[in-house]
ZAMARGU-4260 file (C-alpha; in steps of 0.2 Angstrom, whole numbers, plus 5000, padded with zeros to 4 digits):
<rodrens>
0) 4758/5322/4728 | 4763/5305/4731 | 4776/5302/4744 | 4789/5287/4741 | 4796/5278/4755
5) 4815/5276/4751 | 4817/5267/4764 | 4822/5248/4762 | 4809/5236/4768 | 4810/5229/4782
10) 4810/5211/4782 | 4801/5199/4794 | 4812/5194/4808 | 4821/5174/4806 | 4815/5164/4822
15) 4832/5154/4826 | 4834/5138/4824 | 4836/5131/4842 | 4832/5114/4837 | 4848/5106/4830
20) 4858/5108/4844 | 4847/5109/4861 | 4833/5098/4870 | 4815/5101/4867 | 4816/5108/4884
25) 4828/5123/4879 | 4820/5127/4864 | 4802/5129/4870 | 4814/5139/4884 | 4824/5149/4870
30) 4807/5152/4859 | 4798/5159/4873 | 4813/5171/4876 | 4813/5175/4856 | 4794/5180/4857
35) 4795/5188/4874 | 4808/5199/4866 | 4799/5204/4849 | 4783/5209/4859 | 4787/5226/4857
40) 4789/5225/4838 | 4772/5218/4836 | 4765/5231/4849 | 4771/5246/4839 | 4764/5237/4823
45) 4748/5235/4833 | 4750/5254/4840 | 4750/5250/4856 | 4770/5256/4862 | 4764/5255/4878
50) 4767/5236/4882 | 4784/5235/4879 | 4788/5241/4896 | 4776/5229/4902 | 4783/5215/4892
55) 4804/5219/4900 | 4796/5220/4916 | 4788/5202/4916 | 4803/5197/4906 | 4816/5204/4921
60) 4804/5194/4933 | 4804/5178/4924 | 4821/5176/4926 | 4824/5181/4943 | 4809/5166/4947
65) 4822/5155/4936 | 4837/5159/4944 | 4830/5160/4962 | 4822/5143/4958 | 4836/5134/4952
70) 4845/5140/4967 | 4833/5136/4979 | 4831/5117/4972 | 4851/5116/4972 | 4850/5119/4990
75) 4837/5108/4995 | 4844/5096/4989 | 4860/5098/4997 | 4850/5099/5013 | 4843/5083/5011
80) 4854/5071/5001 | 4871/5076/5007 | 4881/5063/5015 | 4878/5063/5035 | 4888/5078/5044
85) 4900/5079/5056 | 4915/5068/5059 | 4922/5056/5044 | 4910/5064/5033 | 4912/5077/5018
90) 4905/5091/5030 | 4919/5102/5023 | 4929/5103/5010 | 4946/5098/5021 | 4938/5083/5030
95) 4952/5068/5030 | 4934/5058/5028 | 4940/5045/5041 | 4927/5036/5048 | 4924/5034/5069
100) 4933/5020/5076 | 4922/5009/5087 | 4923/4993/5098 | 4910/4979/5094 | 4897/4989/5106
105) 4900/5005/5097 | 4907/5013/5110 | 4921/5025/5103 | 4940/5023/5101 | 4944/5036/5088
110) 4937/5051/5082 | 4941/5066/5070 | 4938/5083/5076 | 4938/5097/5067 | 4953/5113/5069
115) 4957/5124/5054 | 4975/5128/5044 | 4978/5147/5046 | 4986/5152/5029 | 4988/5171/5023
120) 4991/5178/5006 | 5005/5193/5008 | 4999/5201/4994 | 4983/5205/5002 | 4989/5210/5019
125) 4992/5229/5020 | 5003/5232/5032 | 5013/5218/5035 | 5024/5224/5051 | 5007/5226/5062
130) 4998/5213/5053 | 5014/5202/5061 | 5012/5208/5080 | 4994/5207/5080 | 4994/5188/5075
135) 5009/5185/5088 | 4999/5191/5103 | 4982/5181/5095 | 4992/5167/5094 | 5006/5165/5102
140) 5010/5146/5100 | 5013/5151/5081 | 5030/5151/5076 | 5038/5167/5075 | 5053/5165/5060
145) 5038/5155/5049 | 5024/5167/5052 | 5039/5182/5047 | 5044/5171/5033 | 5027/5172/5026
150) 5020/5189/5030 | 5035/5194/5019 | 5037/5180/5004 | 5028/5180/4988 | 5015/5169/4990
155) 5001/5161/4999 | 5005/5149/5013 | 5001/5139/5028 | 5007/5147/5046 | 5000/5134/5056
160) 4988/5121/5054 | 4977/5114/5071 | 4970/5128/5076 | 4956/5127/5090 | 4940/5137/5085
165) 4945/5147/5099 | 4960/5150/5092 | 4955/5153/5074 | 4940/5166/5082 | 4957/5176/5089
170) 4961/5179/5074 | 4948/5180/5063 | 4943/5194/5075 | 4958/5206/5068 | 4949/5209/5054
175) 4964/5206/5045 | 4969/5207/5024 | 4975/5191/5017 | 4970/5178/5029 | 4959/5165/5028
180) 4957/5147/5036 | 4952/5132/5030 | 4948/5117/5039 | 4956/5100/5044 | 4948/5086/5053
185) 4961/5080/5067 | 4963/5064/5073 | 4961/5060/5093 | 4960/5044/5102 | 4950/5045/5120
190) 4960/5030/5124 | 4977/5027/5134 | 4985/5012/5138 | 4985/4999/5126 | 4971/5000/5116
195) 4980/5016/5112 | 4996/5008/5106 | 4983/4992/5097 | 4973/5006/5086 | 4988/5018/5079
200) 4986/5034/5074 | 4982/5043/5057 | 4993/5053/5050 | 4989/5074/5047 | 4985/5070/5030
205) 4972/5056/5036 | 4982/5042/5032 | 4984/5027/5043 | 5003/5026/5048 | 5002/5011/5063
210) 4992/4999/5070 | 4973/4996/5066 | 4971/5015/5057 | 4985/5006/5045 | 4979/4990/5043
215) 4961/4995/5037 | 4966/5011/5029 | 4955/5007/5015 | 4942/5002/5023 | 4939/5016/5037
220) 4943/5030/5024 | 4927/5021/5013 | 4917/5021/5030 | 4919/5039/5034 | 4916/5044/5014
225) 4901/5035/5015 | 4896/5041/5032 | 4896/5027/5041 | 4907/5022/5058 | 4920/5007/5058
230) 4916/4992/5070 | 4933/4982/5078 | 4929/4965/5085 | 4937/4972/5101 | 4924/4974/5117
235) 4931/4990/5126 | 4926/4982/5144 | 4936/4967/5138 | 4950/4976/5136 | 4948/4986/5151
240) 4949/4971/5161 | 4963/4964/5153 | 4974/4979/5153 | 4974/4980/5171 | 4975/4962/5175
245) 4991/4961/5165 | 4999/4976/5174 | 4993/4969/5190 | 5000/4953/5188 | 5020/4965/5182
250) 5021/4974/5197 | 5016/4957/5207 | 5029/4945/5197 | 5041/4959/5194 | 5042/4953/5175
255) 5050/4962/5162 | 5034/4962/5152 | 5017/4954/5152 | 5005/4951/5136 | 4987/4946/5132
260) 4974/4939/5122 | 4954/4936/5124 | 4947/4930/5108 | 4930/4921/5103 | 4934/4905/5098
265) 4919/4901/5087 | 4921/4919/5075 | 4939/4923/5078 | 4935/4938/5085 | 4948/4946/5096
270) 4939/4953/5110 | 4953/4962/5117 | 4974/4962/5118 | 4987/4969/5126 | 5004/4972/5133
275) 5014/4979/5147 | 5019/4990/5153 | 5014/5003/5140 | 5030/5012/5134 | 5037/4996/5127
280) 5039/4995/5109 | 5028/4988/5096 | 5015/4977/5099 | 5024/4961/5104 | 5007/4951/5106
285) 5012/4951/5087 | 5028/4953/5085 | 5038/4945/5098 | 5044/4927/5096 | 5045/4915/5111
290) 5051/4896/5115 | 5033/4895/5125 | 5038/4877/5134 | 5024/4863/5140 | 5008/4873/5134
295) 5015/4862/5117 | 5012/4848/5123 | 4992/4851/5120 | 4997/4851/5104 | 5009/4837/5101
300) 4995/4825/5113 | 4982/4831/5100 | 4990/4827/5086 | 4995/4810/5094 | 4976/4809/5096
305) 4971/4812/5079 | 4981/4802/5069 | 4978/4787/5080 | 4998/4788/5087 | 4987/4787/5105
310) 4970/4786/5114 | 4965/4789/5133 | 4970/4774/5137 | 4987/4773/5131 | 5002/4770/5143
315) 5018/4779/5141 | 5034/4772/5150 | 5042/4787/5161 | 5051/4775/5172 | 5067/4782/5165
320) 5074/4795/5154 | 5073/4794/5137 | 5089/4793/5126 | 5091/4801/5108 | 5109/4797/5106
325) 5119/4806/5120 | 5107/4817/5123 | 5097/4811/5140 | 5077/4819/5139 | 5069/4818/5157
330) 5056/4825/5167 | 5059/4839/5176 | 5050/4830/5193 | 5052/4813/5188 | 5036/4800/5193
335) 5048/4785/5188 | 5034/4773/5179 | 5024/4773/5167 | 5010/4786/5165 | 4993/4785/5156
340) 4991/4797/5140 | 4980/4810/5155 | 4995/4807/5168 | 5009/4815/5156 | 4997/4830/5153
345) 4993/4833/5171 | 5012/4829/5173 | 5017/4838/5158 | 5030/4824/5156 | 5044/4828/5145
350) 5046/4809/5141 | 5028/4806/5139 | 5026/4819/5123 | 5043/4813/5117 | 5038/4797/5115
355) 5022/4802/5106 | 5032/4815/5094 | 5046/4802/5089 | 5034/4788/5087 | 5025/4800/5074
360) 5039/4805/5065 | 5044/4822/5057 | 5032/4820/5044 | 5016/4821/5054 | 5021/4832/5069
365) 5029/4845/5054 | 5010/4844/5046 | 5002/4845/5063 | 5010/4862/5069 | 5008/4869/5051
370) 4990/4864/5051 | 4989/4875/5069 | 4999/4889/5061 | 5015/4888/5070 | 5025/4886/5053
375) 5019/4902/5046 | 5016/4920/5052 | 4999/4922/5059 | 4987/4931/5047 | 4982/4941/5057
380) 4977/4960/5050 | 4992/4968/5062 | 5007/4973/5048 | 5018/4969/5061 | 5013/4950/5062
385) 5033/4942/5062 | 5036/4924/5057 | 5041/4910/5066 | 5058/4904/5070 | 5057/4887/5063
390) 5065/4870/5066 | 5081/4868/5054 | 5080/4849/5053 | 5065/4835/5060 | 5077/4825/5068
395) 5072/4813/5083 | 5082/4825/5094 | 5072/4840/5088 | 5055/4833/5087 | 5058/4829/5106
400) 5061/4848/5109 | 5046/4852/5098 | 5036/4840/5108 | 5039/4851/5123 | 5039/4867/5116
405) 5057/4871/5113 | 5065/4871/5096 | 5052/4884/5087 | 5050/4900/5092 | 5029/4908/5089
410) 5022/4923/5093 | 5008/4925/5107 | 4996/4926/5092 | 4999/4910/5085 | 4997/4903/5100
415) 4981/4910/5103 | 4976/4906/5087 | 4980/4889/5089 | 4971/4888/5103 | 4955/4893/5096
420) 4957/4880/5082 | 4955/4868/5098 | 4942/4874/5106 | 4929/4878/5090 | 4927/4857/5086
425) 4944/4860/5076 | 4944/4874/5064 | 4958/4885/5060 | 4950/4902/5059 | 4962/4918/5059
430) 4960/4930/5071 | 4954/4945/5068 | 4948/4960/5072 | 4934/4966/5062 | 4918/4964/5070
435) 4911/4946/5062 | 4927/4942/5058 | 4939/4939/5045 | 4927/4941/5028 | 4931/4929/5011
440) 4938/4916/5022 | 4936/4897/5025 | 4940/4889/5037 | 4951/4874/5037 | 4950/4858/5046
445) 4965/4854/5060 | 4958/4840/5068 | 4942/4831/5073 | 4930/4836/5081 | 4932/4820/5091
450) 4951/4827/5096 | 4944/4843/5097 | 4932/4837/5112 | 4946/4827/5121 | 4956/4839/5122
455) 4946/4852/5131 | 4943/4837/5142 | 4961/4836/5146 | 4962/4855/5148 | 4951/4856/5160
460) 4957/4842/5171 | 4972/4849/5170 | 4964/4863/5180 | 4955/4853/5191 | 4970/4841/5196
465) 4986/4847/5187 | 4997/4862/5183 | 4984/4874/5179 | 4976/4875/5195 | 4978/4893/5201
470) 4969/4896/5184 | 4952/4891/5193 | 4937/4903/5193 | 4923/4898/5200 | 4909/4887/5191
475) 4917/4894/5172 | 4923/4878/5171 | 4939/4885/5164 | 4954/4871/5156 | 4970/4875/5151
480) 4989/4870/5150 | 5002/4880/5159 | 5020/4882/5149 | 5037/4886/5155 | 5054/4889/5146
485) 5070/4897/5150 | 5076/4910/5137 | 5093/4907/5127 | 5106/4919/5133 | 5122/4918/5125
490) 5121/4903/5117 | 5115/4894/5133 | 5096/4892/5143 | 5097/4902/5158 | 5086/4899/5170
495) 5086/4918/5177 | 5078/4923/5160 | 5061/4911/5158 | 5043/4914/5151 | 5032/4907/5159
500) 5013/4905/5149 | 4996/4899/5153 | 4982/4895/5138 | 4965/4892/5143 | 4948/4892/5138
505) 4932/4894/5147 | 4920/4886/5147 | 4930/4870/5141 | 4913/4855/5144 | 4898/4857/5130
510) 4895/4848/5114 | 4906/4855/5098 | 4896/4874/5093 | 4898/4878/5113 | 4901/4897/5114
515) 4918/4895/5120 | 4932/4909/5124 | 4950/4909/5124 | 4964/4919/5135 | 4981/4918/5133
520) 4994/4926/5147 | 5012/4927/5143 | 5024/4934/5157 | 5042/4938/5150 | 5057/4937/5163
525) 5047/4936/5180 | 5059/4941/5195 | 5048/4934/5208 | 5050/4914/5211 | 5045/4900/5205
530) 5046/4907/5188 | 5033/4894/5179 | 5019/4899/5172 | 5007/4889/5185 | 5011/4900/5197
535) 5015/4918/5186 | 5004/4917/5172 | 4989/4906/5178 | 4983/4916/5190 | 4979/4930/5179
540) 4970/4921/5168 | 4959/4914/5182 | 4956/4932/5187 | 4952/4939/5169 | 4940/4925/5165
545) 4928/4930/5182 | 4929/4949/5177 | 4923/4946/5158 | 4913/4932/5161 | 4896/4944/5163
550) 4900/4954/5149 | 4901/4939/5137 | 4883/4930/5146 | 4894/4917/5151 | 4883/4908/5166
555) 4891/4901/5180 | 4886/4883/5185 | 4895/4868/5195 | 4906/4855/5187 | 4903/4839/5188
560) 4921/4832/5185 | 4925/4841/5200 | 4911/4839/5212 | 4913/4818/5207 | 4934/4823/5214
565) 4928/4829/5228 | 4941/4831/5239 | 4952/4817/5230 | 4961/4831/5219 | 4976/4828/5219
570) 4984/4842/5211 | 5003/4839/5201 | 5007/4857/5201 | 5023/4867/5190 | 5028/4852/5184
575) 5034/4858/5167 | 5050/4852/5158 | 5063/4865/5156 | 5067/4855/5140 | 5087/4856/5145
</rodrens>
């Protein structure tokens, strides 16, 4: 009897057609799969049933190696090519990924460490009331309506953010429903003072909201993302030196304020700056705007000496005052004669530079102090950087004033700044401070190199023999110009308001390309008298100059303008105009 299969055949399996929409890769992957799972087909055919257990046994083992592989390749390379950990790196999810601050020597200003944000989810906490006192005693800087506010609302939110690890431990310990922590990078500064005040502060959200942390936002946030610390031009020992100096010289002159600068002339670098004391506002290094007085005249000689207005050997007539209409310009202690070109520096002789000023006309000296940066705000990478008050007409009358530092109000900065430009053969450079420097930016010419070289001369006779003489420190073979002017109070100059200012550089001899440095020291409203800055702000300087010297590899060594004075020095000291 012949037995008929009704059943309908069975017709070969269709392999599926990976290749139109995957990689070779996957479809070798995806047939292997297809045959893997059609062993057992072909083993019953072949009458051996047996192998299908074998066959889902290796296939439940191949893909455990697959996954187990993928992940342990995932993690390796996260293990090795991650961005550098800790702080200002993408260590954790809520890093602000701010970079360290440091000075020029690496030494830290600012840092981020990390603290956590205690949020809870109220929909997850089973009992609220407990859940509310045991956090309380956990923490008990936590605020109480907040924490109650959300225990008992809706929705998930932050309790308090800046929790210490020992704090976020506490709680973590309860064992708690619905809370969980994640964490924030905080900003600290290890310094006090005024470099605190100079670099700012970062806001919780890791912006910069003041100072340096503002000015390079940009660029310390792509630092820290890229793992790297940002490098200021300051020099932490620098600034050491210069804080305490300033306050030291405060308390002595019982000033209502006192500010500083140390810069490299030959980079712009600004090595270190300050202000005191402490709690005053702002930074007024660049942001406060003086009359600055016969440090001006370094400026009105050297401009004289550049355009050919004067040499060394000119002779100025000082015999008498000089008239400009009714107004009477004199010397504040007059010599009565006629002074070389060096004599109405060393004399800082109001008559002197107002004949130089008025002989060049408006013209020239306007080009001259905007070439030294007194017409526009410095650019400097401070925010607060205020402009200048500015002449309102180029008159005779004015141009005397200018000549002498009255007439145009400039910040320390600008000064220091313009200083710099002497000292480096004649370059503006802006200060800066990045370490290196500003980038992207060329320097311009101010005056020769010639000028340049003469006036350090001058500088530093006029430590030697003139005003600046309490400035000395010994074999730094420092120069300078001391400056003096009384504030305008009321529509009138009152002598019982003055600032008195010293502007140096050390070492002032050398070719053009010496390494040369630059100091500043402006004392606001001294009590103690005399008020001038040979006697308040020189002094300072001198002692700042023989702290930093060792740090910056200045070497000590004996001057030979001075050992050929000998003991004919004969010094013309304070003898700044009061410009009334």
């Amino acid at each position: 009897m012949t037995i008929h299969d009704h059943r309908a055949p069975t017709r070969p399996a269709s392999r599926p057609d990976l290749g139109a929409v995957v990689s070779p890769g996957l479809r070798w992957v995806g047939s292997l799969v297809w045959w893997i799972e059609h062993a057992f087909e072909r083993a019953r055919a072949d009458g051996r049933p047996e192998e299908d257990t074998r066959v889902r046994i290796v296939l439940l083992l191949g893909v455990f190696c697959l996954v187990f592989s993928v992940l342990a390749v995932g993690a390796a390379r996260a293990a090795l090519f991650a961005p550098k950990g800790g702080v200002g790196s993408a260590s954790h999810p809520g890093a602000l990924l701010r970079a360290d601050l440091t000075d020029r020597n690496g030494a830290l200003m600012a840092t981020n460490i990390t603290h956590y944000g205690l949020y809870i989810d109220p929909s997850e906490v089973w009992d609220r009331r407990a859940a509310f006192d045991q956090i309380r005693r956990a923490l008990p800087r936590a605020d109480a309506v907040k924490l109650r506010r959300v225990i008992f609302g809706e929705r998930r939110l932050i309790v308090l953010g800046g929790l210490t690890p020992a704090e976020r431990a506490a709680v973590h310990d309860l064992a708690l429903g619905g809370v969980t922590f994640e964490p924030e990078d905080k900003r600290v500064y290890p310094l006090t003072g005024g470099a605190a005040r100079l670099i700012g502060a970062a806001d919780s959200g890791g912006v910069g909201i003041s100072g340096l942390e503002l000015s390079f936002n940009d660029a310390i946030r792509a630092a820290g993302q890229s793992g790297e610390d940002f490098p200021l031009s300051i020099d932490q020992r620098i600034q050491a030196v210069l804080e305490t100096e300033l306050a030291a010289a405060g308390r002595e002159q019982q000033a209502k304020g006192v500010i500083g600068v140390v810069a490299d002339a030959r980079t712009g670098e600004i090595l270190g700056m300050a202000s005191w004391p402490y709690d005053r506002p702002g930074n007024p290094a660049v942001s406060a705007r003086y009359e600055m007085g016969s440090v001006f005249k370094t400026f009105t000689v050297a401009a004289a000496l550049d355009t050919g207005q004067a040499d060394m050997n000119t002779m100025l007539d000082a015999s008498s005052a000089f008239m400009i209409g009714n107004r009477k310009i004199a010397d504040f202690h007059a010599t009565n004669r006629v002074l070389s070109l060096e004599e109405v520096y060393l004399h800082s002789s109001n008559i002197g530079t107002t004949r130089l000023a008025v002989g060049m006309g408006g013209d020239v000296m306007r080009d001259y102090l905007t070439r030294f940066g007194f017409m526009e705000a410095a650019p400097v990478e401070l925010k607060e950087s205020a402009t200048p008050i500015r002449p309102r007409d180029w008159s005779d009358s004015t141009l005397a004033s200018l000549s002498f530092g009255y007439g145009v109000s400039v910040t320390p900065i600008q000064m220091a700044s313009a200083m710099v430009a002497l000292a480096n053969g004649g370059r503006y450079i802006p200060l800066s401070f990045r370490r290196g420097g500003q980038t992207g930016y060329q320097p311009r010419t101010v005056v020769s190199a010639e000028t340049s070289l003469s006036m350090l001369e001058l500088m530093r006779r006029n430590v030697v023999a003139g005003s600046g003489g309490r400035a000395e420190a010994a074999g730094l073979r420092l120069g300078g110009k001391t400056g003096s002017a009384n504030k305008l109070v009321n529509g009138r100059y009152d002598p019982t308001h003055a600032v008195g200012t010293f502007a140096a550089v050390f070492p002032a001899d050398g070719p053009v390309g010496t390494q040369r440095y630059v100091i500043l020291v402006l004392v606001d409203e001294p009590g103690a008298y005399p008020r001038t800055g040979g006697f308040v702000a020189a002094p300072a300087v001198g002692r700042i100059a023989d702290r930093i010297a060792p740090f910056l590899g200045v070497q000590r060594r004996a001057d030979p303008y001075r050992t050929a004075l000998g003991e004919k020095v004969v010094r013309f000291e304070d003898v700044e105009g009061d410009g009334r």
